[in-house]
Each structure stands twice: as C-alpha cells, then as structure tokens.
Residue, then its C-alpha position, 0 to 999 in steps of 0.5 A: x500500500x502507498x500512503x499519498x498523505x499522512x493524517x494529520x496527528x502523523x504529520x504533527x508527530x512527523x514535524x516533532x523528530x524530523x529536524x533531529x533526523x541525520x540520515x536515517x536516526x535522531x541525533x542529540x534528539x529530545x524524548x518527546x522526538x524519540x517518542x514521536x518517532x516510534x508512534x510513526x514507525x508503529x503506524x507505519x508498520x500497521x499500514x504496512x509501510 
C-alpha cells in the first residue's frame, strides 16, 4: 500500500523528530522526538509501510 498523505496527528508527530533526523536516526534528539518517532514507525508498520 502507498500512503499519498499522512493524517494529520502523523504529520504533527512527523514535524516533532524530523529536524533531529541525520540520515536515517535522531541525533542529540529530545524524548518527546524519540517518542514521536516510534508512534510513526508503529503506524507505519500497521499500514504496512
């Protein structure tokens, strides 16, 4: 399956960690963006992703 565009509270979640993003893992990133992330990659995984 091929998500066009993330819900809402994805994207929100998305904007928490992206700007800690190096490549593909935070960096000197705060809790709350290492939460944010795991919350994405776990409603990836259920989508399929």
């Amino acid at each position: 399956m091929v998500i066009n565009e993330y819900p809402e509270e994805i994207k929100k979640l998305m904007s928490i960690y992206e700007p800690y993003m190096v490549g593909c893992h935070l960096e000197d990133a705060p809790p709350e963006a290492v939460e944010a992330l795991e919350k994405v990659k776990e409603w990836s995984w259920e989508q399929g992703q």
